[in-house]
C-alpha positions as CSV (number, residue, x, y, z in Angstrom):
1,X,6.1,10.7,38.2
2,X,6.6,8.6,35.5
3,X,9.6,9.1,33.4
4,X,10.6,10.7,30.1
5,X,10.3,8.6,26.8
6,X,13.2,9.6,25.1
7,X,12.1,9.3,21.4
8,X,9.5,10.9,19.6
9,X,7.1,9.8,21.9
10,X,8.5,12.5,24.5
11,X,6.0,14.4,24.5
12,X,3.2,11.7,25.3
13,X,5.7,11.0,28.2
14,X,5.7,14.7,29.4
15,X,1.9,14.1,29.3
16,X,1.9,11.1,31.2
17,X,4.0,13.1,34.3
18,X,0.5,14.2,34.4
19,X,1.6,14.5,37.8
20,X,4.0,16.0,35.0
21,X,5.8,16.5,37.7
22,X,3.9,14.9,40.3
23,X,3.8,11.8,42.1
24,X,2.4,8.9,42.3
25,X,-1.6,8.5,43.1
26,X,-3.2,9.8,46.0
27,X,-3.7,8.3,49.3
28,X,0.3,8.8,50.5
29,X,1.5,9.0,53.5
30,X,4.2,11.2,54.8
31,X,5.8,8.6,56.9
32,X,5.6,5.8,54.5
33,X,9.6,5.2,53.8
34,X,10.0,2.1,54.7
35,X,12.2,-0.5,52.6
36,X,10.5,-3.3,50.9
37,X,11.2,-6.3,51.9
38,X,14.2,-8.3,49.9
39,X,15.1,-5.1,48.0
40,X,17.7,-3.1,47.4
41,X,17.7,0.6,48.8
42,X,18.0,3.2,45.9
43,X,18.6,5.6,49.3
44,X,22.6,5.9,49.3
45,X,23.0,2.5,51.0
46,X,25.4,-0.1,51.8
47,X,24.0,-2.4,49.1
48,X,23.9,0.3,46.4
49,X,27.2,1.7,47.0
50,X,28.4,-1.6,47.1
51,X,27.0,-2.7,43.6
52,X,28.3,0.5,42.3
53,X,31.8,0.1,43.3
54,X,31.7,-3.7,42.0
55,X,30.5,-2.0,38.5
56,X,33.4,0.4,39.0
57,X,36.4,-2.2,40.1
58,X,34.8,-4.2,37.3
59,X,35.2,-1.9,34.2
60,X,37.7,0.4,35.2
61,X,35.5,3.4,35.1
62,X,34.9,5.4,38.9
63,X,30.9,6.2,39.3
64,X,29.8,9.1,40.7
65,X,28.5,9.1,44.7
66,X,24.8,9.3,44.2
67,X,23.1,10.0,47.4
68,X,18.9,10.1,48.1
69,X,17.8,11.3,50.9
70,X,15.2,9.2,53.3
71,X,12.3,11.3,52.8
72,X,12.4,9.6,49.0
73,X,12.5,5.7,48.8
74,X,14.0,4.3,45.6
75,X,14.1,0.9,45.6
76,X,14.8,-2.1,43.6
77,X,13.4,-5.4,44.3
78,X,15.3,-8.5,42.6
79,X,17.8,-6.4,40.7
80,X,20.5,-9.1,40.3
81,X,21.4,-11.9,38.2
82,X,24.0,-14.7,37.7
83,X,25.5,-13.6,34.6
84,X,28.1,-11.2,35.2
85,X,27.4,-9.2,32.0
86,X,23.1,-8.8,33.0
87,X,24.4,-7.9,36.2
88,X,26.5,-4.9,35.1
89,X,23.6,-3.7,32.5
90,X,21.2,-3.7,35.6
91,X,23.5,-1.7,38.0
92,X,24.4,0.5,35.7
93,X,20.7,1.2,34.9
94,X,19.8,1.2,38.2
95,X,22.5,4.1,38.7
96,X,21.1,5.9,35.9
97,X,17.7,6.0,37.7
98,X,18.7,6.7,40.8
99,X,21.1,10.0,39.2
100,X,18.0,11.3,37.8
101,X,16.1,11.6,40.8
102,X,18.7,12.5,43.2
103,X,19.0,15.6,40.6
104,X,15.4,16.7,40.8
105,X,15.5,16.2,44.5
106,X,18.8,18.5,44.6
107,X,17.5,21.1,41.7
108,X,20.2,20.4,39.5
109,X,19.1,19.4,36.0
110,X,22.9,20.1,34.9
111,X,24.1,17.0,37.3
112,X,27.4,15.1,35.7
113,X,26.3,11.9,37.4
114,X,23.0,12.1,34.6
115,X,25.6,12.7,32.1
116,X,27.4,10.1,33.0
117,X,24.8,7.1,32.8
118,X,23.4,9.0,29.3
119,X,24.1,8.8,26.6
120,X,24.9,12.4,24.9
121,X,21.9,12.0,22.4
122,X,19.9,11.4,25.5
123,X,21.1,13.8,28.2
124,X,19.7,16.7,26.4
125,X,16.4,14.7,26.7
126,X,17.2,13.6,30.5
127,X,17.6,17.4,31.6
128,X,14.6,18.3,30.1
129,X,12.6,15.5,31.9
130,X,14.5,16.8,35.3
131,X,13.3,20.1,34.6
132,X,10.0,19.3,34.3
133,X,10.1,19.3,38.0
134,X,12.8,21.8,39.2
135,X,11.3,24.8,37.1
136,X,8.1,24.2,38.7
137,X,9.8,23.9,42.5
138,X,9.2,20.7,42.9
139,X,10.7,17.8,44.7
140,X,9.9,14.1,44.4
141,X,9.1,12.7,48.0
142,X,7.7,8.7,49.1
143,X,8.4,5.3,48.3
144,X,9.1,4.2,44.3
145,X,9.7,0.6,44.2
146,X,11.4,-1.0,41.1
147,X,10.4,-4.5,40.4
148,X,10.5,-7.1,37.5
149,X,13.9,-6.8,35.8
150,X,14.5,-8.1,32.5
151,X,17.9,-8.1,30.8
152,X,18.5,-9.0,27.1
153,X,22.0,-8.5,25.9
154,X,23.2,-8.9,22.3
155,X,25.0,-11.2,20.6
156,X,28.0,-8.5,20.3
157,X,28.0,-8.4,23.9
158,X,28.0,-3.7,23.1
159,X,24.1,-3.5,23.4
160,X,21.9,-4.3,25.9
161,X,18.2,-3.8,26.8
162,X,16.6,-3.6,30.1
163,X,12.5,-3.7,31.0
164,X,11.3,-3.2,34.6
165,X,7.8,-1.7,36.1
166,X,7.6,0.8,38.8
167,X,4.6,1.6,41.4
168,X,3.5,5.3,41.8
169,X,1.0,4.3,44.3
170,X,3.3,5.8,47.2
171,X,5.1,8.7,45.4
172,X,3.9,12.1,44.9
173,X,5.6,15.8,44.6
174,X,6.5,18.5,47.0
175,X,6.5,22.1,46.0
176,X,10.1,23.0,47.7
177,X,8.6,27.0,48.3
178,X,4.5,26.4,49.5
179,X,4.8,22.5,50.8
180,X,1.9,21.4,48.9
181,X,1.8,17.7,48.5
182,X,0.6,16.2,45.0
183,X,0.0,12.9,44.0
184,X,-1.8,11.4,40.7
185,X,-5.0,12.5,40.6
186,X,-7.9,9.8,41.1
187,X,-8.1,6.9,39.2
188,X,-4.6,6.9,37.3
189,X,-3.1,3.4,37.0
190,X,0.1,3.8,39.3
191,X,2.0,1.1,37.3
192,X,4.5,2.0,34.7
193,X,6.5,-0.5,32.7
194,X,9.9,1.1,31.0
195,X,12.0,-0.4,28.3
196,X,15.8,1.0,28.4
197,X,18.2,0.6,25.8
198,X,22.0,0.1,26.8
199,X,24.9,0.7,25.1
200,X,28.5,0.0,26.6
201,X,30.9,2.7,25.7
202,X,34.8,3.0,26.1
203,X,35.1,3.3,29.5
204,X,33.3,0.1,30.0
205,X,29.9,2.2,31.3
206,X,26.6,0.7,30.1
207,X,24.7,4.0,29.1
208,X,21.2,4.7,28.8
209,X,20.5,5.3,24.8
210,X,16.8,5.4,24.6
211,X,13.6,4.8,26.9
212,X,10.4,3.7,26.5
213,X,7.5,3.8,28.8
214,X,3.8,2.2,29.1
215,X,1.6,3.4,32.0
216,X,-0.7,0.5,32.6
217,X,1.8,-1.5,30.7
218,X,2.6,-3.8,34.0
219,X,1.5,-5.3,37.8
220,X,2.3,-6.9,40.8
């Protein structure tokens, strides 16, 4: 399930869906949905939508609804900070994430709330990554907690960086036509660490330029 490396790297990335377009590692379960404790729902919820509108109200620029459904649990654990500037960088971020998901799970690797959080050297990239599931008739399904959020801004206050690790262990793939159920296969180290690079545009939008990621690269 791990995500796209949007750099020349892509291609290890594609590899390292291995899954490559499946979930995380085996051992799921079908009713295992529940939030994690202290985070915030990537689901559609009050605290998302909240977040999102504060973003909004705080740069101008109106977001894009972006709703998951409950069968796929997105969520994001200690994704706030006191500095007003960290804190738009990681809802924004957190946005992007949760658009490109919510497209798979819809089938729609042509979705304007992607295109909206990318950048447009990186959408191209992003709808590629999306398809990767939808032209195989799959759908993402389980529990993908975000954890460990670091934020570095720079000194021109334009450009921003943001790190975080997610857990596989309880996400896997549906295929939306025979119903079979994929997860990684045995053995694969569920934790992936990602490195995003931000860049505020006109609007006021902190868009996802470039991402890096490192299976193995992070824990609990």
């Amino acid at each position: 399930m791990a995500r796209r490396t949007l750099t020349l790297t892509a291609l290890t990335a594609t590899t390292a869906l291995l899954l490559t377009a499946c979930g995380g590692s085996g051992g799921h379960s079908g009713g295992g949905t529940d939030d994690i404790k202290g985070a915030n729902t990537g689901s559609g919820g009050p605290s998302a939508a909240a977040s999102a509108s504060a973003s909004s109200a705080a740069s101008g620029a109106k977001r894009p609804a972006i709703t998951l459904p409950g069968s796929f649990r997105l969520t994001f654990e200690n994704w706030t900070s006191g500095d007003a500037v960290k804190q738009a960088v990681l809802d924004d971020a957190r946005e992007e994430l949760r658009a490109g998901y919510a497209a798979i799970i819809a089938d729609n690797p042509d979705s304007t709330a992607v295109t909206f959080y990318d950048s447009a050297g990186v959408a191209p990239q992003t709808r590629a990554w999306i398809k990767t599931y939808t032209d195989k008739d799959l759908t993402v399904m389980g529990r993908l907690p975000v954890f460990g959020p670091k934020v570095v801004v720079g000194s021109g206050g334009r450009g921003a960086s943001v790190s975080y690790c997610t857990d596989e262990s309880k996400a896997y793939t549906k295929n939306r036509k025979t119903g079979k159920e994929t997860g990684n296969p045995a053995g694969t180290n569920p934790y992936v660490v990602y490195t995003v690079s931000m860049a505020k545009n006109a609007q006021g939008v902190w868009q996802n330029t470039s991402v890096h990621s490192t299976r193995g690269g992070c824990s609990r």
